[in-house]
Structure formats: structure tokens, C-alpha cells
C-alpha positions, -999 to +999 in steps of 0.1 A: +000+000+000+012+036-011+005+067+011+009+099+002+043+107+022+061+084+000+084+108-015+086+084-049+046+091-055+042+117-082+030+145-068+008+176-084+022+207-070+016+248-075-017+241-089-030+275-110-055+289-128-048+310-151-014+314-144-024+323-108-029+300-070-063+305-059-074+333-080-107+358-068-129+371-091-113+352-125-128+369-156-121+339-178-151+319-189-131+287-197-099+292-172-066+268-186-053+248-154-021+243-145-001+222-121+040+212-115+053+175-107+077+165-080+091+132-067+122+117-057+120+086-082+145+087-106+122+087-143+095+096-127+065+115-152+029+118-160+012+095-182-023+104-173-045+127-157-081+132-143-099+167-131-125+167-113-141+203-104-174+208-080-188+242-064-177+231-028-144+204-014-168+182-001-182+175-033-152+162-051-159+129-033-191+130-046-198+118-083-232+128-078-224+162-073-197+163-094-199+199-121-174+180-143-156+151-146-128+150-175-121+110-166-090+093-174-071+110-197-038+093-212-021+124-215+012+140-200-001+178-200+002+195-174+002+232-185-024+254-194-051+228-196-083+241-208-116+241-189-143+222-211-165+210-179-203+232-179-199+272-184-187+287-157-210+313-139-204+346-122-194+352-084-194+316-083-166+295-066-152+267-078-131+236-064-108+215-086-085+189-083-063+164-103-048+130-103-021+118-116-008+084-129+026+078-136+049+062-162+041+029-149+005+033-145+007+037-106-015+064-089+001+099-076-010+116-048-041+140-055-038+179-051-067+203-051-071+241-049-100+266-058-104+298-082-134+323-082-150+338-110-158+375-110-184+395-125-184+376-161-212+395-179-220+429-181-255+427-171-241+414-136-229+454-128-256+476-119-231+500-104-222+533-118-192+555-121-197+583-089-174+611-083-172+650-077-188+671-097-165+684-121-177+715-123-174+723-083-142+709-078-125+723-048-083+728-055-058+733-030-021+744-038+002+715-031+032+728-008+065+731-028+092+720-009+121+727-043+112+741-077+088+721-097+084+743-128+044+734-138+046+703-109+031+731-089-004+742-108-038+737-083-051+697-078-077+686-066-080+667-033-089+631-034-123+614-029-135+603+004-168+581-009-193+565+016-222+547+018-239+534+047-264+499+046-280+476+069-279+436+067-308+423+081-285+388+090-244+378+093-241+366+058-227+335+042-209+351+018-196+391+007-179+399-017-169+436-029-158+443-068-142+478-074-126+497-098-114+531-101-104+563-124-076+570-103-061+547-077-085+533-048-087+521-013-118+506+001-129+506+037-156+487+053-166+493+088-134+513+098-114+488+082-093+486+052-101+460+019-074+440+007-038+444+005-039+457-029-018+492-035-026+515-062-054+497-074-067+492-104-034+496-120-023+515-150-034+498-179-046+516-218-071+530-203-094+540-232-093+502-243-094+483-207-100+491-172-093+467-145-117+457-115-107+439-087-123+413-062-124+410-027-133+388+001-153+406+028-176+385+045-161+391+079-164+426+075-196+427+070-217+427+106-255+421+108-269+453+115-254+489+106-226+493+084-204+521+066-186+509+031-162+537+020-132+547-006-108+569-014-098+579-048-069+599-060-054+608-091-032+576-103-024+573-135-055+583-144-058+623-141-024+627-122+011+636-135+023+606-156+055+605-177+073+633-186+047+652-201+041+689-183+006+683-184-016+662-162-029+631-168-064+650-176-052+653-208-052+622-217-073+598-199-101+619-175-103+651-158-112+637-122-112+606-104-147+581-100-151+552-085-172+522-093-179+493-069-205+466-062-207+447-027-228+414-030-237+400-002-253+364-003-274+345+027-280+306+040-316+308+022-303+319-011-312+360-010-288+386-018-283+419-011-264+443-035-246+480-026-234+496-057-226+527-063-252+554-071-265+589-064-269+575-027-233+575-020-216+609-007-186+621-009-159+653+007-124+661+010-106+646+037-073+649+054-050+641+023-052+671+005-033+660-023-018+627-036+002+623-070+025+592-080+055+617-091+049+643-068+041+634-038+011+633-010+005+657+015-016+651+048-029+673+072-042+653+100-062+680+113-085+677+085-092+642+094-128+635+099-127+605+129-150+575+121-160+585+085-159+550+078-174+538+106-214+529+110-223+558+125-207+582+119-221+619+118-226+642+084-196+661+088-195+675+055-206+650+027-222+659+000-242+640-027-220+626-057-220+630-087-231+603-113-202+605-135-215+579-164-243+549-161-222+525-184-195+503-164-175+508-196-147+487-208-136+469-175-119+436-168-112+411-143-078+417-129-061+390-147-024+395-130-008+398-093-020+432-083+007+454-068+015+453-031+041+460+001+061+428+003+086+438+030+095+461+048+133+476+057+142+493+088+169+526+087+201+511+090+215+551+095+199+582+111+224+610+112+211+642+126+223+672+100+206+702+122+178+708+144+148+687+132+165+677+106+179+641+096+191+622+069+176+585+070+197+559+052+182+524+048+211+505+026+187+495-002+183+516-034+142+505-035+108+518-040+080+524-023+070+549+007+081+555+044+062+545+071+069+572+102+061+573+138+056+608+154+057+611+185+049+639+210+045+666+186+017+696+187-013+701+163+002+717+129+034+708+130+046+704+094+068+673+086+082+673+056+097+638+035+123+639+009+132+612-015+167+601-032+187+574-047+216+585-037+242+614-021+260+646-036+283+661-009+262+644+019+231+657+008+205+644-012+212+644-050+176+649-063+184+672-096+179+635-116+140+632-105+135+660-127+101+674-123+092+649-100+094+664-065+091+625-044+084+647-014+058+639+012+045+658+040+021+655+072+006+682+091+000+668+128-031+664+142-019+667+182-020+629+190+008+615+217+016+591+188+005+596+152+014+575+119+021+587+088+020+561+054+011+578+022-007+555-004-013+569-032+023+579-041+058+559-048+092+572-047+124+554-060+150+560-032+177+548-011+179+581+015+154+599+033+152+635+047+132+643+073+125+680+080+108+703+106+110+669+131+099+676+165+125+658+190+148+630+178+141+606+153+148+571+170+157+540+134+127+522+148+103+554+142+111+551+104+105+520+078+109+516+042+078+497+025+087+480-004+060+480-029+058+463-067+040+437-090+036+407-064+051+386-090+061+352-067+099+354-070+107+321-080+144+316-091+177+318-069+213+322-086+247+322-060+282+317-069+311+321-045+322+359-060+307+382-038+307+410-065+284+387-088+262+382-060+257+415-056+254+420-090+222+394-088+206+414-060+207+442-077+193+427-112+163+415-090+157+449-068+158+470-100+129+441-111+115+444-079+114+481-085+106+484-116+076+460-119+044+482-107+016+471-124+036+479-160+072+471-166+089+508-163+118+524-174+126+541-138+107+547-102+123+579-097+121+605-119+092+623-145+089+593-165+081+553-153+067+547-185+065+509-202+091+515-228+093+488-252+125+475-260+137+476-219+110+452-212+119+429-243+155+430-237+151+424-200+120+397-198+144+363-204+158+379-169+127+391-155+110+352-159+141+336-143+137+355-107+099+355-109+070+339-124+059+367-145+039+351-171+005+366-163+025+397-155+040+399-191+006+385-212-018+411-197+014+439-204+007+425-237-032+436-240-017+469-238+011+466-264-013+453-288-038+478-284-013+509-286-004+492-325-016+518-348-035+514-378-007+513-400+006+484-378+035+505-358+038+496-322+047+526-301+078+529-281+056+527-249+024+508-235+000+520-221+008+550-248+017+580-232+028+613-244+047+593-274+022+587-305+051+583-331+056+549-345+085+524-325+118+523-333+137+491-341+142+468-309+113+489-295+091+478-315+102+446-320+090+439-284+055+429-296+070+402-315+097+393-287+076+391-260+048+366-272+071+347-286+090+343-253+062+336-229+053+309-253+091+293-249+091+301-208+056+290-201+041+273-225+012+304-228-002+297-268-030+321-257-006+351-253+010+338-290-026+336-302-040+369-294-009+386-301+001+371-338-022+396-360-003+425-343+031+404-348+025+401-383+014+436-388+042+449-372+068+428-401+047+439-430+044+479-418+086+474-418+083+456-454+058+479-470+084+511-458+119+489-469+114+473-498+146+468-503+146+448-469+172+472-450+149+487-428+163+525-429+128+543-437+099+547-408+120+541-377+109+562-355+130+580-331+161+554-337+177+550-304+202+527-318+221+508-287+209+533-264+235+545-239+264+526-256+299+542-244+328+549-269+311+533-297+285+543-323+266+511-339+254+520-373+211+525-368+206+505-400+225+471-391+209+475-357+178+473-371+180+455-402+190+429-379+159+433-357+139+429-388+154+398-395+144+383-364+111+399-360+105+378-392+121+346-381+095+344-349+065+352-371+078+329-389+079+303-359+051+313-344+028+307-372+041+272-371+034+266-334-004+280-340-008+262-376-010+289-400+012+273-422+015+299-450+021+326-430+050+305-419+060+299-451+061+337-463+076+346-432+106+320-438+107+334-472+111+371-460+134+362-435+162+343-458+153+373-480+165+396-448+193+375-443+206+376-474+205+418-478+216+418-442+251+399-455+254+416-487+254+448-468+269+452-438+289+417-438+326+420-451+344+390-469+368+391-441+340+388-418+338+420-410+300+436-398+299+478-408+304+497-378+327+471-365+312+476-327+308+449-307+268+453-311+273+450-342+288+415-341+267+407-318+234+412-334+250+397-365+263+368-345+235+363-321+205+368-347+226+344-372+233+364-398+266+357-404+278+328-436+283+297-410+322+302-435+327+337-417+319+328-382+350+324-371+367+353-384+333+377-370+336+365-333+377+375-339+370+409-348+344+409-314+372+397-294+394+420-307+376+448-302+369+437-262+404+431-260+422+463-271+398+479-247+414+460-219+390+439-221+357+462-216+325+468-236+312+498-251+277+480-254+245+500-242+206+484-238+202+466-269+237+451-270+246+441-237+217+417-236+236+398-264+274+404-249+281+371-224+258+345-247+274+356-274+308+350-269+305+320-245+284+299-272+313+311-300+345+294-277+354+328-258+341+319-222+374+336-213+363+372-227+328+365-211+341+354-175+365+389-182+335+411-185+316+398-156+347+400-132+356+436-147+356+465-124+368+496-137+348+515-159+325+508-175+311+477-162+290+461-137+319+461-111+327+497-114+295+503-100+288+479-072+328+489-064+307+528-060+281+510-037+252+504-062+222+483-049+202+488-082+212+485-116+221+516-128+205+529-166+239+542-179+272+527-174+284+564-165+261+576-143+289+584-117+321+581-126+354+590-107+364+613-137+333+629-145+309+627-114+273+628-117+265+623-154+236+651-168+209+651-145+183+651-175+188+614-177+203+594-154+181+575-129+201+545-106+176+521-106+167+507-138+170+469-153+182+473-189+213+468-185+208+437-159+200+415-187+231+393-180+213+375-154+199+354-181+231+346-187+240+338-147+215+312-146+218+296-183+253+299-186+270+303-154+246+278-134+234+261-164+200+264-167+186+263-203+163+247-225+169+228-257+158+251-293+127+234-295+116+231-258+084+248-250+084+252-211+113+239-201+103+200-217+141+194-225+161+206-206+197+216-217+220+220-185+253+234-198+275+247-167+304+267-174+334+269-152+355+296-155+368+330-140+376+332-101+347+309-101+353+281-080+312+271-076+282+284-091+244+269-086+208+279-095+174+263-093+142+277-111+105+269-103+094+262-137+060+260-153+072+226-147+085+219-119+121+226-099+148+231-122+183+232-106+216+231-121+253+239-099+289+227-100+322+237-078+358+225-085+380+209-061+409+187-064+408+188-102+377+173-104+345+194-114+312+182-097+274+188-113+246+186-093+213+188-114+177+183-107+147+176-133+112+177-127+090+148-137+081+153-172+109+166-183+145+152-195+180+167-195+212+171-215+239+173-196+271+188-208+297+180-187+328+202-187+363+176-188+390+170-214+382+129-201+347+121-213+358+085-198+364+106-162+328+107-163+310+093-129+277+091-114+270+091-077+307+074-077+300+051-102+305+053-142+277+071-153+268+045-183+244+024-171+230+046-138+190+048-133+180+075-154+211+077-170+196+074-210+225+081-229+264+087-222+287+100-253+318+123-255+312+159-273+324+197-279+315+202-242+337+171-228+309+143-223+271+146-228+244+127-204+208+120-216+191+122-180+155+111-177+138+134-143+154+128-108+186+142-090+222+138-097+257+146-089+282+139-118+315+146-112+346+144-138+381+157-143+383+195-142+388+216-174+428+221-172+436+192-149+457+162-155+440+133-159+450+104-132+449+066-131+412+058-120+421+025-116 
């Protein structure tokens, strides 16, 4: 008999829907389930499956009761399977689970979980949009704490909405769906809703609003009650980008709100509380609240128990019905954005009376949580933001026309709290100003907030500066994922720039699971194309209308195409391959001649590349190219064959102009930059005859330089890959250990905790680089850590894997390295791959999920040095295949764990007798 403990059972693990655990308030009428596979049994994997799914647990033991039943299917999916049991209906939660059988027919241990589906018809709202009326708007003058040019024109205080009801009984169920114009947070009897922050996202607006859904049945009380909101500007009528002008301009004038609580009884009634003429609304004690700007509080303003169930008029007024039609909203299909931790000062250093300088070790954003204590009614307390220090002050001329200051106005309390939440600052440092009495480290915490994307890779080697290095690739991710992917959290910008986001996203999905992050980014992308079939160079579109440049553009093709690899996501492929192959043809139509040189946009080239120019045509010529090639591949993978087929055609066509002209018969690429051979090189696009000579010039050029890049954004991505796959490790190990400028070294050698945009951004020779551009927290250029884990650790996936199937685990010694390891949570299962070097002999340590196989390529000059748990590897369980190669020795490895160990690269090989 078999019991579940057995660690050789197949077990179903990091069950989804949708790409999310336990999702509330699904919008998806036939959700895709998901599920990973783990056991200890060498060869372990699925051979078939059953789902069973039912309104409540209890009934999944009951066929009777059962809502669907898929039986025994004889399959080994385990990704993205679609829903075909009855159609789903709204507010209606649902319980599934799955078995699993294994290779040898045996029975796996069952898993279960639950989703929720949300408001799936639009006849299901009978809310509408209330607000202030627009024509009565009361404005106050935010306080200017440094010059703001325009930052400082009249806004209008947020919303605060209530509503008061009675329940006639303690339900069985509440649940509260809200949106916003602007950003949100809901109360309910004195207490807050949810965990969300800045809610409901930024998304293209004119196209797609997001709602979101939350549980409140033990909020709800029988008797009185008080549901209430506040509602600011957002992204929706506040300051956004780097555009003078408020958001008014282009989405809204004011902020609304739009909620529905539902609240269901034991005998089947409901009761529903939606917004309508009933509600009321007033200013309250934030007077203003802007995501660059700032918030400012004045606790004496507060109006105690507004949101309570009885509280007194105290100055609300009837709303305004905005508009009766729900418009075009959504179900939240992604994390929403949230504080995941919090850091406490690790400095206070008092610079005069009242005033002190707060440093909490971590460039990072989010807000500051701060504990006053003792201080009189009015005091003013003012909050200042920065990445970093000029002179020992805070250098803030980079924000630009964002001010990231905060204040609070005290109310008289012995001990009051001050947390904006409708703003977010990118900062390391902290001034705090007009402070009555000390400030003690434990009065003042950082809040991280982003994307709650579940981190779900780990990289570690035993060189402390590429460990750093990986900590700050994933807080300028952490950073830099609120609710889009943006270019910076600091300054007048934070806007979803294309080719960042494509360049960065192998990275972004090895530290996190950002697959429903990245498709619902997507929705925007494709609805920013224009009608010619231009992508912009940002989604949501934002003050930039012009067509995308090359590698900006290219992002809507990129993207797709890699959550398709990662995760297996053919819907994202799907729904994005008209845009794809609009995007290719608006190039062709404009370059006939196939060297795309007319309707480029603002050509960045390699943006911020140092003491090199790569030539804008070859850059994105070779864009073009691939843009092609994964049309090309993509049409395959969804069937449209002669798409595929024309695609293929264009894209040898591409090629072919691409090597008559920019590729030399000495294997020379025009520009002779080291982007340039690297596009040329890394999008193929060099005759297989010229290789050779090509990634000479490339090393060349790295060498004479001592060996340093001059790469920027587009390049960089390309740099390590390139030159390790092309038998110059060396060169690739010498980039990553380099530490004088420019490289990653010389600025984690000048404390950096965040990547930094440009490679110059302080330099011993030049200082502070031009403060119109140069933010210290921003991801581009930390797309190596692709590299780190596929290279370094060894993590990869065979050409033609989707989803990590096959996997190809290629470790690569070299450097000071003496070890190196990594593990993934894959769509899957774990995926880890690490080595270290003693005594001349290298050891590999590798784990595959069930489901999946491996090759192994084992680093040694001996493939016959090859061992297995101490014993020649021929022959071990789940050994499939042993054979010398390029690499030393190659393993087929069917799923388990294993160590392999084998003479060292370099060492002499001994008598093994």
C-alpha cells in the first residue's frame, strides 16, 4: 500500500489557474489549469491525468455532485489545460483537483485548490461611475518643498466616498468588486479592503479598465454598516511620464469610482450595494496625492470614524453620477501590486535641528512609514526622497520634475502615523525636516512596494561581487515592476518603454514567475499598435504617439514569442500574432529593399552605448530579420502554415540583404562595434564560412579595450551569450569580473544596490552624469542575469523546448569561479543546475522535474572521467545516454537528482584504476 508521504509518489504541486494560485474574481469563462510535478523517483513522469471540479471540497468525493468530470485521460499535459466542464457562472466559486498516474500506470497523490469567477457579464454590474462634480471641484495648492516648474499648478483633493447599509443577518458570503479612475482604497466598517496598493493599475485605459475582487464577509456585521473609498489621481488624471501636463489630458479630468458589494445569505437571498446617487462624498485629510509628486496630509482635517457605521454628516455631500455605463472593464487577470517587506533605517544621522538624513542601505521603491511622537497640532513634517548622495546631501536634480516629497501636518496625538498610499518614490535616502525631538531608526521603515510577481528563481556563486550583482538585477525588477514594466521609479517618466521590457524579460522570468504579468502587459502593447501596424515605443501609450523604433518595436513580437518558450502560454501567442505580423509587413511595406532605414521612429540605436557608435541600419535590419524569423515560428506553433512559409521566405530574404550589406568577406560587420557582431552573430546572420573570423574581430575589439564593452541596452543583452556559445568563455568570465569603468563592477565597487541605466552615471572622472537622464535604478542593463543562470549555473532549454520540456544544462566553469548553482521553479517543476571545483575534479549537481529530461554537458578533457554518484555514469538509473562531445561528455538524464563529477577543465588526468 502507497501513502501519500512516499516521496517516490508523483506528486501535483503549485496548482493554478490561469497562471495564478487560488485566484478571486477570475474573468475567464473557460480558465486553462495548470499544475507542476515532483518526486524523488528517478524517471518519474505523467502519463495520465483526471480533473475533477465541483462548487464546494466536499463534493469532489461525490460523483453525484460532481460539475465535471474530464475522466482518465492518457495524456502528460500539465500546463495550461483548458476548462471544457459546464460554463462557468459569475461570483461563483469553484473547487478542482487532479490526479495523476505515472509512467508505470501507478496512482500519484491527489492535489486540489479553488479559483473564483468574478463579474463575467456585463448585465451582472448595476453599479455606476460616482465622483465630484466636475464643475465644483474644490483645488488646494500642493506645498513646494524645491522648484517644480508646472509640478506646482492647483489639484484637486482626493475622494473620500461613503455609503452606509443595513444587513438584516451575518451573511454567508460578501464579496466587494471595485474599480477606479484613479487609484482606490476601500474601507468597510473602519477597516481597510485587501492588500492591494494602487489599485486598479495602470493599464490603456481607453481600451481596458481593471476591477478587482475581494473577500469581505467578515467585514460585513449584521446590522449597521459604513462601506467607504478613497480615490486619487493615479495614472488616471495625475502627473504621468514626462509630459508637463496632467494626466487630464489624456485619460479623464477627475477621479470616480465604481464598486458593487454582493452579499449572499444561508436561504439563497442577496443583497447588493453599488454605487449610485446614494453614495456621498468630501475632502478629507490628504489634500493632495500624486504618483510623481508626492502626498501631502494634514491630520487635522481628518474626519474621525467617516468609515465607521455611525458616523455623523460632517460635511458629505451627494455625488456625482459620472456615467451609467461600467465601460470597458476587466477582471484583474495578474498579481495586483502590493508592500512585500518592509526595511528598517540602518543610519539616522542628525544634519541640524529637526533635521535628519535617513539611510536604509537598499536603493528601492515604495513609501516610508513614520512614527511621530509627541509633537503639537500643525506641526509640518516634511519627507524627501533620493537614490543616492552629492556632498552628503540628497542628489535629487535626476528626479527632474518629480518632487518625491511627502509631508504631514499633525493632528496633536501622543503618537501619530504617517504612510502615504497613493504615491511611490524610488530611493535609497530619506530627509526628514521640521522633526519635532529626535528621530529614533525604529520610528522610520521603508515599505517595499511592486508587481507581487512570486519570485521564483535563486542564482549564487562564491564571487561576492556577482552576487551583488544578482541582487541588484532583481531589486531593479523588484522596482521596476508596478503594475507595467517601467523604465525608472524615480524621476518624471516610469513609463512601459518597449525594448527595456523585451531585452530584460528572459531575466525578469528567471527570478519571478511573470507570465501573467508579461501577457496582460501584452493587451496593452497590442492595443497601442496603430493602424498602419506600428507599435509605439511605450504601453499603455503615453505622451509618445510616433511609431516604434527598431528593438522597441520589436518587443511585440519578442515578448509573445517568449512567454510561449518560458511558459508554454499559446494564448498570449494567439491573441498577439495579428499585431506580430502587422508589425513585419508595416517594416516591409516602408523597406522594400529589406534594410529597414525608412519609418523608424526615433532610432535609439544601442541606447546609452559608451565609446562606440553602432550603425542605426545594421541594428535594425537585424531586428527585422528576427522579428521575421518568430513570425515565422510562431505561425508554425499555431498552424497557419503559409504565414510560416512567407515569413521564412522574408526572413532568408532579410538575411541575405543583411550579408550583402553590412557583412565583409573578411567577416567584418559595418560599424565594427561589438553590437554589431553581436546582433550579426546572435541573430545568425553571419555565412556559418565567416563565423570564425566575425567573433575574432568581437574579441578584438573587447580586448584592445582591456578587455571592456562599449555596449548600451540593446547590445549588452547579447554580450556574455554571445561570446560564450562562440568558444570565448574567457572574454565573457573577463566582463563579468571587470571593475573599472565601465562595467557592472565599477558600479557595485561605488556602492550600487540597483542596476544603474547608464554605465556612467557616476564616474570618478566625470561625477554625476547630466541630471536630464540618469536614474540609478533601472533593469536594462541587468540583462546578463539570463546569462548567470543559463550559462554560469546552467539552466537552459533545448531550441525546440516549450516550457522547459528538454532541458539543456550546460554549466560553465570559469573566472575566479570556484562554484556556481541555480534552481528555477518552472511552469514545470524545480529546475536546478550547480557545480564547484576541487581537487581537479569538477562536480554537477542537477535536478529535473518529472516530465521533463535533460542534457547534460559535462565540462572535462576525459569524457571517460565521467561518474555518477561514484559510479561510471553508463548504465546509472536514469542515465539514457552517455557520449563524448564539444563540451567534454554529454548525459541524456531522464527526471530525478544527480551529482556527476569528472576531471576539471585544465587538470591532468589520473589513473582511476
Amino acid at each position: 500500500m502507497t501513502h501519500a508521504s512516499d516521496r517516490s509518489l508523483l506528486r501535483p504541486y503549485g496548482l493554478q489557474t490561469e497562471q495564478r494560485p487560488e485566484p478571486l474574481g477570475l474573468g475567464e469563462s473557460c480558465p486553462r489549469l495548470s499544475w507542476k510535478l515532483a518526486s524523488e523517483r528517478r524517471g518519474a513522469a505523467q502519463s495520465a491525468y483526471r480533473i475533477t471540479a465541483a462548487e464546494r471540497p466536499a463534493d469532489l468525493d461525490d460523483p453525484g455532485r460532481l460539475l465535471w468530470d474530464s475522466g482518465r485521460r492518457e495524456s502528460d499535459d500539465t500546463l495550461l489545460v483548458p476548462w471544457d466542464g459546464p460554463t462557468l457562472r459569475s461570483a461563483t466559486c469553484y473547487h478542482w483537483r487532479v490526479e495523476v498516474w505515472d509512467e508505470t500506470g501507478a496512482a500519484g497523490a491527489p492535489a486540489q485548490t479553488w479559483f473564483e469567477t468574478g463579474l463575467l457579464h456585463s448585465d451582472d454590474w448595476s453599479a455606476v461611475w460616482v465622483g465630484r462634480d466636475p464643475l465644483g471641484l474644490p483645488y488646494v495648492d500642493p506645498p513646494q518643498d524645491h522648484d517644480a516648474g508646472s509640478a506646482s499648478e492647483l489639484q484637486p483633493p482626493p475622494l473620500y466616498l461613503r455609503r452606509p447599509f443595513e444587513v438584516r443577518r451575518r451573511p454567508r458570503r460578501a464579496r466587494l468588486y471595485a474599480t477606479a479612475r484613479g487609484v482606490y482604497e476601500l474601507r468597510l466598517n473602519g477597516s481597510r479592503v485587501g492588500d492591494a496598493e494602487l489599485a486598479p493599475g495602470w493599464t490603456e485605459y481607453h481600451r481596458r479598465l481593471q476591477y478587482q475582487t475581494y473577500d469581505v464577509t467578515e467585514l460585513v456585521r449584521e446590522g449597521g454598516n459604513m462601506l467607504g473609498a478613497v480615490v486619487a489621481d493615479g495614472w488616471w488624471c495625475g502627473h504621468v511620464g514626462f509630459d508637463a501636463r496632467r494626466a487630464a489630458q489624456h485619460y479623464g479630468d477627475c477621479p470616480a469610482l465604481l464598486a458593487q458589494l454582493v452579499v449572499d445569505f444561508t436561504d439563497g437571498s442577496r443583497q447588493v450595494v453599488a454605487t449610485d446617487s446614494s453614495w456621498a462624498e468630501r475632502p478629507g485629510a490628504i489634500r493632495t496625492a500624486d504618483l510623481l509628486m508626492g502626498q501631502h496630509v494634514d491630520a487635522r482635517q481628518r474626519v474621525p470614524g467617516w468609515d465607521s457605521p455611525s458616523p455623523s454628516d460632517d460635511g458629505f455631500q451627494p455625488v456625482a453620477v459620472l456615467d451609467i455605463e461600467p465601460g470597458p472593464i476587466v477582471a484583474e487577470p495578474d498579481h495586483p501590486v502590493r508592500v512585500t517587506r518592509d526595511l528598517p533605517a540602518v543610519a539616522v544621522h542628525q544634519r541640524a535641528p529637526g533635521r535628519f538624513l535617513v539611510d536604509f542601505g537598499q536603493n528601492l521603491v515604495g513609501r516610508v512609514r513614520l512614527t511621530v511622537r509627541g509633537a503639537a497640532s500643525g506641526w509640518r513634517i516634511v519627507l524627501r526622497h533620493a537614490e543616492t548622495l552629492a556632498h552628503g546631501e540628497l542628489y535629487v536634480d535626476n528626479l527632474r520634475r518629480a518632487q518625491a516629497t511627502d509631508s504631514y501636518i499633525t493632528g496633536g496625538d501622543d503618537i501619530e502615523v504617517f504612510e502615504p498610499q497613493f504615491t511611490l518614490h524610488g530611493f535609497r535616502y530619506l530627509e526628514v525636516d521640521n522633526h519635532p525631538g529626535e528621530l529614533a531608526p525604529a520610528d522610520v521603515v521603508a515599505r517595499v512596494v511592486h508587481s507581487d510577481t512570486p519570485f521564483t528563481g535563486h542564482f549564487e556563486c562564491s564571487d561576492p561581487m556577482v552576487n551583488q550583482l544578482q541582487s541588484n538585477i532583481r531589486w531593479g525588477q523588484r522596482g521596476n515592476f508596478v503594475a507595467v514594466p517601467t523604465d525608472c521609479p524615480q524621476r518624471d517618466e516610469r513609463l512601459g518603454w518597449l525594448a527595456d521590457a523585451q531585452i530584460f524579460a528572459p531575466t525578469a522570468s528567471r527570478n519571478a514567475d511573470v507570465a501573467a504579468f508579461f501577457a496582460r502587459w501584452m493587451r496593452d502593447v497590442v492595443d497601442g499598435q496603430d493602424a498602419e501596424g506600428a507599435f509605439r515605443d511605450v504601453a499603455p501609450v503615453m505622451t509618445m504617439h510616433r511609431p516604434a523604433a527598431p528593438a522597441w518595436g520589436d518587443a511585440g513580437v519578442i515578448v509573445p514569442w517568449h512567454l510561449w518558450r518560458t511558459y508554454g502560454d499559446r494564448e498570449v501567442l494567439r491573441r498577439s500574432f495579428d499585431a506580430m505580423v502587422a508589425w513585419v509587413r508595416y517594416i516591409r511595406r516602408h523597406n522594400p529593399d529589406l534594410r529597414w532605414r525608412h519609418r523608424t521612429g526615433n532610432s535609439y540605436g544601442d541606447w546609452l552605448q559608451v565609446d562606440a557608435t553602432t550603425p542605426r541600419d545594421v541594428l535594425s535590419t537585424a531586428y527585422f530579420a528576427r522579428s521575421a524569423q518568430i513570425v515565422a515560428d510562431a505561425a508554425e506553433v499555431l498552424g497557419r502554415h503559409q504565414e510560416a512559409i512567407e515569413h521564412r521566405e522574408l526572413h532568408a530574404a532579410i538575411r541575405a540583404a543583411f550579408i550583402d550589406s553590412y557583412v565583409g568577406a573578411d567577416g567584418t560587420v559595418d560599424g565594427g562595434t561589438q553590437t554589431a557582431y553581436l546582433l550579426a552573430l546572435g541573430f545568425g546572420l553571419v555565412p556559418e564560412a565567416l563565423v570564425p573570423a566575425a567573433v575574432e574581430h568581437l574579441a578584438d575589439d573587447i580586448e584592445k579595450r582591456n578587455n571592456r564593452l562599449t555596449t548600451g541596452f540593446v547590445g549588452v543583452a547579447l554580450l556574455c551569450p554571445v561570446l560564450a556559445d562562440h568558444g570565448r568563455a574567457d572574454l565573457a568570465y573577463a566582463l563579468l569580473h571587470q571593475e573599472e569603468y565601465p562595467s557592472w563592477g565599477y558600479s557595485i565597487r561605488h556602492g550600487a544596490t540597483t542596476i544603474w541605466e547608464r554605465w556612467d552615471g557616476w564616474t570618478d572622472h566625470c561625477g554625476f552624469q547630466s541630471a536630464a537622464m540618469n536614474s540609478f535604478n533601472h533593469y536594462s542593463l541587468g540583462s546578463v542575469g539570463d546569462w548567470l543562470f543559463g550559462r554560469v549555473a546552467g539552466i537552459d532549454q533545448t531550441p525546440t523546448s516549450v516550457a522547459y520540456r528538454e532541458l539543456l544544462l550546460r554549466p560553465l566553469p570559469g573566472g575566479r569561479l570556484t562554484w556556481a548553482k541555480a534552481e528555477q521553479e518552472t511552469a514545470r517543476g524545480l529546475v536546478a543546475c550547480g557545480w564547484s571545483r576541487t581537487d581537479g575534479r569538477i562536480t554537477v549537481t542537477v535536478t529535473v522535474p518529472p516530465g521533463s529530461t535533460a542534457v547534460l554537458e559535462v565540462p572535462t578533457p576525459d569524457p571517460g572521467s565521467v561518474r555518477e554518484s561514484d559510479a561510471p555514469a553508463a548504465g546509472r538509473p536514469g542515465v539514457l545516454g552517455v557520449q563524448p562531445s564539444t563540451a567534454g561528455a554529454t548525459l541524456r538524464l531522464a527526471s530525478g537528482r544527480y551529482t556527476v563529477s569528472a576531471l576539471a577543465p585544465g587538470a591532468e588526468p589520473t589513473d582511476r584504476s
